[in-house]
N, C-alpha and C positions, 0 to 999 in steps of 0.2 A: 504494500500500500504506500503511494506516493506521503513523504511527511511536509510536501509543498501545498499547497493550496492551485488546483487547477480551475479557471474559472469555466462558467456554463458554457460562454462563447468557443474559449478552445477545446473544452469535450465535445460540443457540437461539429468542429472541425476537424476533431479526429475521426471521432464517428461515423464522420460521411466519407473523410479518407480511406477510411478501413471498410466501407460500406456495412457498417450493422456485423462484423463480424469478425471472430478472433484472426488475429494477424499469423497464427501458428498452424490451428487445427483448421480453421477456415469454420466453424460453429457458427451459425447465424444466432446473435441474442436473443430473436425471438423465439428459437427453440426451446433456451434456457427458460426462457420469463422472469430473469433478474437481470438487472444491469451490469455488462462489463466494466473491467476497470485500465483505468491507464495502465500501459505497460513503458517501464523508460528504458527503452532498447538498450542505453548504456546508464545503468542503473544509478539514482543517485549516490549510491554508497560508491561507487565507484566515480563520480565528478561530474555524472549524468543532469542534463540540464533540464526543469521544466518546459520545454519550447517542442514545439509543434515538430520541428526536425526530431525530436528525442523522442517521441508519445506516438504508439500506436495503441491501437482497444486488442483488450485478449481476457478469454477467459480466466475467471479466478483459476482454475485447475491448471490451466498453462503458466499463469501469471507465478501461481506457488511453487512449481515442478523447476519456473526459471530462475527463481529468486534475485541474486545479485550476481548469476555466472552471464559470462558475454562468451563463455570459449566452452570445451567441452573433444572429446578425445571419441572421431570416425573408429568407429569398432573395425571397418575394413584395413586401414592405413595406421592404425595405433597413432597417430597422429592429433594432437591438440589443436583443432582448427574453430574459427568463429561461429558461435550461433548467427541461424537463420535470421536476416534483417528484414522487418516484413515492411518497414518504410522504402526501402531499396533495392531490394531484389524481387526477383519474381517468382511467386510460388511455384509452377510449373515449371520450371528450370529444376529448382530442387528437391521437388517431391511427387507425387503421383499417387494416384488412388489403386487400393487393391480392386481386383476383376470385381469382388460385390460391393465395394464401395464401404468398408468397414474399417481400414487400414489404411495407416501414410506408409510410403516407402519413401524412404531419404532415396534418392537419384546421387549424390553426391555429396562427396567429405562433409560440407557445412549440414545439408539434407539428414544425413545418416546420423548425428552426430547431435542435432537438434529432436531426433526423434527422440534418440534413447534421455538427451535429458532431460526433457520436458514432459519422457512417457505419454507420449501422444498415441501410444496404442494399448494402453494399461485395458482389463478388463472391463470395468466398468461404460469405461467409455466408447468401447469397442461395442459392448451389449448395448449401448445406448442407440450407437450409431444405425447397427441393425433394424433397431426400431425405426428409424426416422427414414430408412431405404425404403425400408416398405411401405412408410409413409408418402413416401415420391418428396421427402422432403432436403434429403441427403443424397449424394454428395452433391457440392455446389457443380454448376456445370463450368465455371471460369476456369 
């Protein structure tokens, strides 16, 4: 949880940045029905700035999983490479949907390496997502 003071105006500008939906898992809020929370890509414990460059929306579950890391070690390459920037890069470069749409696959060092630390395919969330497929509400089509 940010310890800055974010006003209405810049949540509303992230918000529609991130289009209503976590920067990581790609979750629509409205599935949840609570409100996401600022994520400071480069955390302010780390020197992370309240500014619209630094702030994407992500889920609490992603937001907790990411805490204060920016970096995190590709299970493929043993390699410490940066977490996924979702103000900068592009989701589809670094990850993809499993065949039924229940699972991120990292595509790459950063991809692979933001999965495992944010456990973006823990159970929970994995049974969730099933639910919302058959929904026709999951996975996003972007």
């Amino acid at each position: 949880m940010s310890k800055t003071y974010i006003s209405r105006k810049l949540r509303r500008q992230v918000e529609e940045d991130a289009r209503y939906r976590c920067g990581y898992c790609l979750t629509m809020q409205l599935i949840i029905g609570r409100p996401f929370v600022m994520d400071h890509i480069i955390p302010e414990a780390k020197g992370g700035k309240t500014v619209r460059a630094n702030l994407w929306l992500a889920c609490r579950r992603c937001n907790e999983f990411k805490s204060v890391r920016t970096h995190f070690i590709d299970s493929l390459t043993n390699i410490l490479v940066p977490l996924f920037n979702p103000r900068t890069q592009s989701w589809n470069v670094h990850f993809a949907w499993s065949e039924d749409g229940t699972q991120i696959i990292g595509l790459t060092a950063t991809g692979r390496a933001t999965v495992a630390a944010l456990r973006l395919n823990n159970a929970e969330i994995v049974g969730a997502r099933s639910l919302w497929v058959s929904a026709g509400w999951h996975p996003p089509n972007d």
